[in-house]
C-alpha positions as a LaTeX table, in Angstrom:
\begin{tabular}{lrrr}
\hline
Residue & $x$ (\AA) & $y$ (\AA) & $z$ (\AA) \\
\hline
Unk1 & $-7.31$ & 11.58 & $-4.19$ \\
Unk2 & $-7.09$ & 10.94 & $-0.66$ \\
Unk3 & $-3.01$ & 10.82 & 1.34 \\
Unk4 & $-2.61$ & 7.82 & 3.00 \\
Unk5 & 0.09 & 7.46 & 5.34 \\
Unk6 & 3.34 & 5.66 & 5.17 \\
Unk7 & 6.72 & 4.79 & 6.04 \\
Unk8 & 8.20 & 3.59 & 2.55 \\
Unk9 & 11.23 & 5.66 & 1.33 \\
Unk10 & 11.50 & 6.05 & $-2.49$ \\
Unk11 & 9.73 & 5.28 & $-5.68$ \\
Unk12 & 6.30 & 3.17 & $-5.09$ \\
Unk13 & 5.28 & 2.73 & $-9.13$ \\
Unk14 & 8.97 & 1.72 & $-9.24$ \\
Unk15 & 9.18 & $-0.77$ & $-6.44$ \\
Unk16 & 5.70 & $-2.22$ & $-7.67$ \\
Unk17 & 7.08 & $-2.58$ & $-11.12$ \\
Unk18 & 10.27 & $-4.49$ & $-9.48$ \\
Unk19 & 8.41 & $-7.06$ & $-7.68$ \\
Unk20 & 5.87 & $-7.87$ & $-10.12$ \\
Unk21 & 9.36 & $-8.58$ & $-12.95$ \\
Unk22 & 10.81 & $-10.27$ & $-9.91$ \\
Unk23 & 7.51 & $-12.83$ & $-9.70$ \\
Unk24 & 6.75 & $-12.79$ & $-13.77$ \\
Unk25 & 9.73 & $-12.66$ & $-15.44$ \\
Unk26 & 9.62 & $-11.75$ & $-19.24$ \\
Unk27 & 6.40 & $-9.23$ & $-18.57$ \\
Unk28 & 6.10 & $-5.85$ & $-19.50$ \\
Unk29 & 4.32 & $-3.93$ & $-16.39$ \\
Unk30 & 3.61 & $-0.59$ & $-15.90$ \\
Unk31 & 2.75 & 0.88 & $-12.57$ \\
Unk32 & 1.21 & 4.37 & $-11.69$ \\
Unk33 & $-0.59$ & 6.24 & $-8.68$ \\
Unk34 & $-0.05$ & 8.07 & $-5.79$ \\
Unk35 & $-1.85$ & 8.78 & $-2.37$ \\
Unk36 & $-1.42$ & 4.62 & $-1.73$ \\
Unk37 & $-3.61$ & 4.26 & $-4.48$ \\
Unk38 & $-2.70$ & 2.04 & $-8.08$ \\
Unk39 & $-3.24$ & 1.23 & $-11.49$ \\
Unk40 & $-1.15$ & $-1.54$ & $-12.34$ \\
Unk41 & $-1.09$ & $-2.93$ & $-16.27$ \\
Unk42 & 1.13 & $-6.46$ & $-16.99$ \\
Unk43 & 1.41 & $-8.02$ & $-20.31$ \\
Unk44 & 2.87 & $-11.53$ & $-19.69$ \\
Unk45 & 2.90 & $-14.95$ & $-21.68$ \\
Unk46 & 2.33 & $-16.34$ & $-18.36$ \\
Unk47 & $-1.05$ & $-15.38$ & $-18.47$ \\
Unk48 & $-2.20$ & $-17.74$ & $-21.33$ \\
Unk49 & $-4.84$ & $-19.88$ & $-20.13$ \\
Unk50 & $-5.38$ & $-18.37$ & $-17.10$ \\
Unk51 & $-8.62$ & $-17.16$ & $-15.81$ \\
Unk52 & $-8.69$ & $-13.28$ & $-14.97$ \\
Unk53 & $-8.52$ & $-14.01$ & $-11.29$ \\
Unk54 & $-5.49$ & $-16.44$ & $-11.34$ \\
Unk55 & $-3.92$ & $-13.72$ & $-13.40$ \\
Unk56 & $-4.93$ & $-10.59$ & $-10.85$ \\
Unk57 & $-3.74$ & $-13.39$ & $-7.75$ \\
Unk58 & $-0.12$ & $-13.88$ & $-9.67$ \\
Unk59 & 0.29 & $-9.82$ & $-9.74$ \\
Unk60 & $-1.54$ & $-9.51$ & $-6.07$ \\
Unk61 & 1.01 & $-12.30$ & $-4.67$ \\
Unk62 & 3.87 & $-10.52$ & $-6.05$ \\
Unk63 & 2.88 & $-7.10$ & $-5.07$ \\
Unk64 & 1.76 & $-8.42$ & $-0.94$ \\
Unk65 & 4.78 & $-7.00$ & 1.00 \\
Unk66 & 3.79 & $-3.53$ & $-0.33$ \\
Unk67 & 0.40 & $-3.89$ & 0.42 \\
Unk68 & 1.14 & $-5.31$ & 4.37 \\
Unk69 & 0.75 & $-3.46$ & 7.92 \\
Unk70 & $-1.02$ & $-0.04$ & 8.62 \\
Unk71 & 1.37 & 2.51 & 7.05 \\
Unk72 & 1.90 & 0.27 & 3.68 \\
Unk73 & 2.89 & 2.53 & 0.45 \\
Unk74 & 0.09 & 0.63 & $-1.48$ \\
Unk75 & $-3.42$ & 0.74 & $-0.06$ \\
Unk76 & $-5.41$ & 0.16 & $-2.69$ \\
Unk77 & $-4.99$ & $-1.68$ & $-6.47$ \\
Unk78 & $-7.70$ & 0.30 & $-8.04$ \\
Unk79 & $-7.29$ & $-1.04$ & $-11.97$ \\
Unk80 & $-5.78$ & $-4.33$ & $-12.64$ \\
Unk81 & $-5.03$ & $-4.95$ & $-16.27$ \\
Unk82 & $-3.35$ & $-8.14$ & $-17.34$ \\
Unk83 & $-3.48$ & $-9.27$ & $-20.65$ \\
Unk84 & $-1.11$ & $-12.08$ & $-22.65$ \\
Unk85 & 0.71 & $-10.47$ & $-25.60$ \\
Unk86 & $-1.96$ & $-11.56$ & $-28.04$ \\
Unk87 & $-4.73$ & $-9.49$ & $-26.22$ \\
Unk88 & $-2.32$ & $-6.74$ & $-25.79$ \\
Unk89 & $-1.50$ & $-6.16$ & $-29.61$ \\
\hline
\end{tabular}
């Protein structure tokens, strides 16, 4: 896995998990990665009767401010897995 560059202090799986539970509260997410590159997993009840793309946009949206400028901690979501607690069990 390639380094990419940044500027971000701290835990990045950590501060992904934070903002997605900030935007979809109730979920259960579950961030990991390194080198600016992700696999992010959300189980939400907000997902239910959502398309996969409105679901990946909700996570995307919340996620934006670490994905923003050249030296951002996340440069790439490479696996995107959100499922409604039904699908999930």
């Amino acid at each position: 896995m390639s380094e990419h560059p940044t500027d971000f202090q701290g835990d990045i799986c950590a501060a992904i998990e934070a903002a997605v539970s900030e935007a979809i509260p109730g979920c259960q997410v579950k961030a990991q990665g390194a080198g600016g590159h992700f696999e992010i997993h959300v189980v939400s009840e907000q997902f239910e009767g959502k398309r996969t793309l409105g679901k990946h946009r909700l996570v995307l949206s919340a996620i934006k401010g670490l994905m923003a400028g050249d030296r951002a901690p996340v440069h790439a979501v490479d696996r995107l897995v959100t499922l409604t607690p039904d699908q999930a069990s």
